[in-house]
C-alpha positions as CSV (number, residue, x, y, z in Angstrom):
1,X,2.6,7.9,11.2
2,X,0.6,5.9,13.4
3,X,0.3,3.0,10.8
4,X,4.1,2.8,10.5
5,X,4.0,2.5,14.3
6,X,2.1,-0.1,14.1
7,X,3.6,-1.8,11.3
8,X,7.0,-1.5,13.0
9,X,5.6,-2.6,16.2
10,X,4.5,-5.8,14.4
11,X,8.1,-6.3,12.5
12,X,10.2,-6.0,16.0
13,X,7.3,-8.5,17.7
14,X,8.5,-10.8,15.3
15,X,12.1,-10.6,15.3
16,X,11.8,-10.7,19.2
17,X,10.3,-14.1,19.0
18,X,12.4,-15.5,16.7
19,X,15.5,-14.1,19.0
20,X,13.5,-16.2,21.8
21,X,13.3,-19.1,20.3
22,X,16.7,-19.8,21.1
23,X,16.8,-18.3,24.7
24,X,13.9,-19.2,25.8
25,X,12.1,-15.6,26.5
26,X,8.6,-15.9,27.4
27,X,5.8,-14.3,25.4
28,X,5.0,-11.6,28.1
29,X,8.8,-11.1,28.5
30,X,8.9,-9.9,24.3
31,X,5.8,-8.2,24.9
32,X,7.7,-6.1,27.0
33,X,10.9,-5.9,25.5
34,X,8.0,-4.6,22.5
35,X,6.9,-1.8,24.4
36,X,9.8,-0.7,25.8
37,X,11.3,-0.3,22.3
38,X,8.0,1.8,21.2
39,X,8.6,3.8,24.5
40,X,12.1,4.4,23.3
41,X,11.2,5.5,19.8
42,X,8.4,8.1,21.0
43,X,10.9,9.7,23.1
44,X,13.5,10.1,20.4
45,X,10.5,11.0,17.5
46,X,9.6,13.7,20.4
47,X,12.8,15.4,21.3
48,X,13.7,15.9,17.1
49,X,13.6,19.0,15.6
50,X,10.3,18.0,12.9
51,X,9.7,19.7,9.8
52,X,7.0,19.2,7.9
53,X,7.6,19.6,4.1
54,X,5.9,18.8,0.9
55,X,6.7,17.4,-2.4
56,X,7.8,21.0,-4.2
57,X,10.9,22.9,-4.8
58,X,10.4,25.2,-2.3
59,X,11.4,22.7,0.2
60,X,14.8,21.5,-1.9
61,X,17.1,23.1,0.8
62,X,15.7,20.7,3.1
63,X,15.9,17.8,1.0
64,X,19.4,18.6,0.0
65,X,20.5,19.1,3.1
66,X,18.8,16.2,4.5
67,X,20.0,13.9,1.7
68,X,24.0,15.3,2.0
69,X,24.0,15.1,5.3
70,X,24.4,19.1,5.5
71,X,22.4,19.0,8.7
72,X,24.9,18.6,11.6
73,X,25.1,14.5,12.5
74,X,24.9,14.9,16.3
75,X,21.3,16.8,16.1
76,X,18.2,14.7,15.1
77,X,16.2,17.1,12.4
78,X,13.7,14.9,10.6
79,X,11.6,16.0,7.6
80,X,7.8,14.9,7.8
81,X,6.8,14.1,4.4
82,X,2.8,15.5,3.2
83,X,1.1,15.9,-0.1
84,X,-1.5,18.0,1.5
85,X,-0.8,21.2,2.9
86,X,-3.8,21.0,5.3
87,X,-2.0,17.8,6.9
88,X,1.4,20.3,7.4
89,X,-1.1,22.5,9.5
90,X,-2.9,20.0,11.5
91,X,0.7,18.7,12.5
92,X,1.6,22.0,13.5
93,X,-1.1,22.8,15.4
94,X,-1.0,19.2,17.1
95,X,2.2,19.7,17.9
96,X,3.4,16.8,15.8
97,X,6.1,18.6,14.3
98,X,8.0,22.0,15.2
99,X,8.0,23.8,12.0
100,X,6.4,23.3,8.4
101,X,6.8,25.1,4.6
102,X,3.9,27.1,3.8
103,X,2.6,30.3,2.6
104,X,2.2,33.2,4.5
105,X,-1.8,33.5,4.1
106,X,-2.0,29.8,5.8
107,X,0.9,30.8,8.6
108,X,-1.2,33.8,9.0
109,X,-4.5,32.4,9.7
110,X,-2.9,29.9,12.3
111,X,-1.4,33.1,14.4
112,X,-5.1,34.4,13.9
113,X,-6.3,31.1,15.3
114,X,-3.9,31.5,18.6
115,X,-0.8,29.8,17.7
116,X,2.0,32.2,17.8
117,X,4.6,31.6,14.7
118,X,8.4,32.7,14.0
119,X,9.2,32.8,10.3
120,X,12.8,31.9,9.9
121,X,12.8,32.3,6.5
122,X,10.9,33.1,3.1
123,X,11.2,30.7,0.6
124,X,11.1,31.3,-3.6
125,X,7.7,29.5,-4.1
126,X,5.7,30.8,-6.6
127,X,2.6,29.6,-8.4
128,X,1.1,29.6,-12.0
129,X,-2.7,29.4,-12.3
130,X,-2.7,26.8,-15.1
131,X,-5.9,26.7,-18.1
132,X,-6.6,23.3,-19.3
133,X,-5.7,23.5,-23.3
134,X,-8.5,20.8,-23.5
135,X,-11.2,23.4,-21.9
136,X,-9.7,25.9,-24.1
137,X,-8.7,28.9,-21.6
138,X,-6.3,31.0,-22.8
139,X,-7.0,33.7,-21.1
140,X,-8.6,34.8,-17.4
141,X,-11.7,35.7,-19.1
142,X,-12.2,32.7,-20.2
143,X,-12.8,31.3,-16.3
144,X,-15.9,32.1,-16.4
145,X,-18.3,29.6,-16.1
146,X,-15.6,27.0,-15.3
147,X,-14.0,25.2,-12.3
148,X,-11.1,25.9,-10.6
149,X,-8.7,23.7,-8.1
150,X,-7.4,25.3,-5.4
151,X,-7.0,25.3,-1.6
152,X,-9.2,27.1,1.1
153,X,-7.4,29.8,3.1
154,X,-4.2,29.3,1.3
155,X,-2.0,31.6,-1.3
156,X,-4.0,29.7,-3.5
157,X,-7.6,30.8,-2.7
158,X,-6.0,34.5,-2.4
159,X,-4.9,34.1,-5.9
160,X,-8.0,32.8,-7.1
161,X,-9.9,36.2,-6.0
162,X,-6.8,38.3,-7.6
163,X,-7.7,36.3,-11.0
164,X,-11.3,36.9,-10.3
165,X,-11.0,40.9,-9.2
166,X,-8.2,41.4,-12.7
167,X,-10.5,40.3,-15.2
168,X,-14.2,41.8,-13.5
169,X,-16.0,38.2,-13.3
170,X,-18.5,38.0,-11.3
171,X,-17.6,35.6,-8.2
172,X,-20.2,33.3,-8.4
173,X,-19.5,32.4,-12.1
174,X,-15.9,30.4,-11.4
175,X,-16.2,27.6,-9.2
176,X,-13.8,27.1,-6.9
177,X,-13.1,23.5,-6.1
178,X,-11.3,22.7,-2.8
179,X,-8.2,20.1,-3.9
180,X,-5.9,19.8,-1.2
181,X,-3.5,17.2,-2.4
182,X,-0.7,18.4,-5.2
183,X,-1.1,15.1,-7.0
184,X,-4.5,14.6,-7.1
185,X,-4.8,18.1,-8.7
186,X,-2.5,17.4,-10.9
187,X,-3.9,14.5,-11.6
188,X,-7.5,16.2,-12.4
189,X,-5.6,18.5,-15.3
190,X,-4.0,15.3,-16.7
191,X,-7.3,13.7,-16.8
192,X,-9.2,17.0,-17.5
193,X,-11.4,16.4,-15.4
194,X,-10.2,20.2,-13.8
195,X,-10.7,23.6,-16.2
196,X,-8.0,25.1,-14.1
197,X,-6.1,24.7,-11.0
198,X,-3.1,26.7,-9.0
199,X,0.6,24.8,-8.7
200,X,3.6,25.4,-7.4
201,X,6.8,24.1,-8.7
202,X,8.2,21.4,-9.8
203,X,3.9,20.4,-10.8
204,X,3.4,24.0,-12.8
205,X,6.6,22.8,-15.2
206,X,4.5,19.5,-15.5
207,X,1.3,21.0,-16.5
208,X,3.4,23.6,-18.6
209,X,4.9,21.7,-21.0
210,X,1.9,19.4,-21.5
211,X,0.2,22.3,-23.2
212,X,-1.7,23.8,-20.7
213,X,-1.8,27.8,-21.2
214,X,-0.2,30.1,-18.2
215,X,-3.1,32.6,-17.1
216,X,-0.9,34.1,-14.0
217,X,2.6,33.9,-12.8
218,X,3.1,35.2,-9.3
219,X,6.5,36.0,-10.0
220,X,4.9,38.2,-12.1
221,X,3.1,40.2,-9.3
222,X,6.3,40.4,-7.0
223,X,4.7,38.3,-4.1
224,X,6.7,36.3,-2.1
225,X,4.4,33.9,0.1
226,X,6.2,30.6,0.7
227,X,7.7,30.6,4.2
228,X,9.1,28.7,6.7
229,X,7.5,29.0,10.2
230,X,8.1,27.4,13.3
231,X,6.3,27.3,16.5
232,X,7.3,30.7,18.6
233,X,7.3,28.2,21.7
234,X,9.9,25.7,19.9
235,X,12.2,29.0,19.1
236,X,11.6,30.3,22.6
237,X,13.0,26.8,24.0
238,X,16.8,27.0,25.5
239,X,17.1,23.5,25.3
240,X,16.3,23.6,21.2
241,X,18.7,26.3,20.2
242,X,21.2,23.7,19.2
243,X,18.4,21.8,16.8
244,X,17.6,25.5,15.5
245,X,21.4,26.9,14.9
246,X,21.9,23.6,13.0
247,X,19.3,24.0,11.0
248,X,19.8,27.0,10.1
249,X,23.5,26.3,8.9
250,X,22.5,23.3,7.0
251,X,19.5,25.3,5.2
252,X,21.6,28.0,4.1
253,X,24.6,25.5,3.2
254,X,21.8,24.0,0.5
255,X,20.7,27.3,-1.1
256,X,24.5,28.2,-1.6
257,X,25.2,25.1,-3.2
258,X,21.7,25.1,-5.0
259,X,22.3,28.8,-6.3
260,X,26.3,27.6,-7.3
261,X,24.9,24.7,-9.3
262,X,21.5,24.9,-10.6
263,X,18.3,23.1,-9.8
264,X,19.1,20.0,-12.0
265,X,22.5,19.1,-10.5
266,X,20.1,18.0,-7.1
267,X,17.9,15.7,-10.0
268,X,18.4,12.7,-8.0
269,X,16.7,14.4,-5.2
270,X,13.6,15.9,-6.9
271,X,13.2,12.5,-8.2
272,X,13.1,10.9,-5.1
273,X,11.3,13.4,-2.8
274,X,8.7,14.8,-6.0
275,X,8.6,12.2,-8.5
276,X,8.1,13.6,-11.2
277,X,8.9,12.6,-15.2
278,X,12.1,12.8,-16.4
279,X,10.9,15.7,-19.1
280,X,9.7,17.6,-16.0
281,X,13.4,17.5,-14.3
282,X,15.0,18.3,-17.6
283,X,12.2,21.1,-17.9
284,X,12.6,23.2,-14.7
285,X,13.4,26.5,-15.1
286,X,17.4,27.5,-15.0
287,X,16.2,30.9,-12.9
288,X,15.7,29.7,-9.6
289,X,17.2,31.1,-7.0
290,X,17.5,29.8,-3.6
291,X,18.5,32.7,-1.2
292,X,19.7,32.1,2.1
293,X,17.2,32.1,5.6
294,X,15.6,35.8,6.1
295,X,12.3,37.4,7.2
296,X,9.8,37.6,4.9
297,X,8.8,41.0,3.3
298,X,6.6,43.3,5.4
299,X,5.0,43.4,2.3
300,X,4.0,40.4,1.8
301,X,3.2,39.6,5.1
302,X,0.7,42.7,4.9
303,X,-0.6,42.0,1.5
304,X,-1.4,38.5,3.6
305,X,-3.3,39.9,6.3
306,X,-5.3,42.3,4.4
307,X,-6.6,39.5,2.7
308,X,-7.6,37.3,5.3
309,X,-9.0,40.2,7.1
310,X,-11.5,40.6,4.2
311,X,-11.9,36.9,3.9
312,X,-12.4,36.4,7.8
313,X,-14.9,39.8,7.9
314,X,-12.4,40.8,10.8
């Protein structure tokens, strides 16, 4: 963010002095002028309603409401684009942005860290822990002895120990390799240089139908961990409700139309926010389901905190 700043920053110096070429404007005079437009942009990037998001399906209402203009015009809601969900939460905490996508065990472990959270809504993320066809897993058993990608402190790490505990193998025997970045998971299967790794959608359709076996499908195991969780402070400010009422109706106008018509009529914008192949799009399941903004389980949330508890040793 701070690199586009600057970049920007340069771009306007620019076009100031070519304005002042013709009007004579002194070099201290566009400096300025520079400053004051920087100034300008701060306050506007800080009184918008920031969402941090990621490149995965879960966050498709937001893209689709973003990209048809179903959030209302007069309120600034801006979508803060990450690969990592570590970077989501560092925003957060920072208070970069108001709100991200995540799961439950990572919202869960911020409120344990001091940062009180609001979850507007659960989301219909779900994760398959993919077997590299190349390694030849087929099965959970076969994890032993091999490495695994997933994220520390996430729904991911959590599932890791569920594959671990279901099949008996000893925890030390499955390495757990921290990969925070979708892509560059992704990309570790691709290249096999990964035995196994844990994805959400649209990336689990990817490594799917290149061959890679499905070991666990937490659709499967009726968890429901995606989330979308603000700052309780932000949803505890007056002056925001407008920001929050709109984004609500604009989140819940995309799932309608996303349930009406199906994943792939929003192609065009899986392309451009996920970029994945063209057999990926034409690929994604038929199934999903995009239901309208609502607490999460007290199930899930539970399931959540039990886990981190253990983790934690709290």
């Amino acid at each position: 963010m701070k690199a586009n700043r600057t970049k920007y920053g340069m771009v306007v110096t620019l076009l100031l002095l070519l304005m002042a070429a013709g009007c004579g404007k002194s070099y201290e005079e566009i400096k300025r002028e520079n400053a004051e437009q920087q100034r300008k942009l701060m306050r506007e990037d800080s009184a918008a309603l920031k969402i941090a998001v990621m490149p995965t399906l879960d966050c498709l209402p937001l893209y689709v409401a973003k990209d048809r203009q179903l959030f209302d015009t007069l309120v600034d809601i801006r979508l803060k684009p990450f690969t990592a969900q570590m970077d989501c939460d560092t925003a957060l905490t920072r208070g970069r942005v108001e709100a991200m996508v995540t799961d439950l065990v990572r919202a869960e472990r911020i409120v344990k860290e001091g940062m009180p959270l609001d979850y507007v809504a659960a989301t219909n993320a779900y994760w398959l822990l993919i077997g590299n066809h190349h390694s030849r897993i087929t099965n959970l058993k076969h994890l032993d002895d091999k490495m695994l990608a997933m994220t520390r402190y996430s729904v991911t790490d959590m599932l890791s120990d569920l594959a671990v505990d279901t099949v008996k193998l000893r925890p030390e025997r499955v390495f757990r390799i921290q990969i925070n970045d979708v892509n560059v998971r992704l990309k570790m299967l691709e290249n096999n240089v990964m035995d196994a790794l844990l994805l959400p959608e649209p990336y689990a359709t990817q490594a799917r139908i290149a061959k890679n076996k499905v070991l666990l499908d937490t659709r499967k195991l009726d968890m429901n961990m995606g989330v979308i969780a603000f700052r309780k402070d932000i949803m505890d400010d007056k002056t925001r409700k407008p920001q929050l009422d709109a984004f609500l109706k604009g989140y819940n106008a995309a799932c309608d139309s996303i349930s009406k018509n199906g994943v792939k009529h929003y192609r065009d914008v899986i392309q451009k926010y996920c970029k994945v192949s063209a057999q990926t799009l034409d690929s994604l399941p038929d199934s999903l389901n995009y239901p309208r903004a609502a607490a999460p389980r007290e199930k899930d949330l539970e399931q959540a905190r039990q886990w981190l508890a253990k983790r934690l040793g709290k």
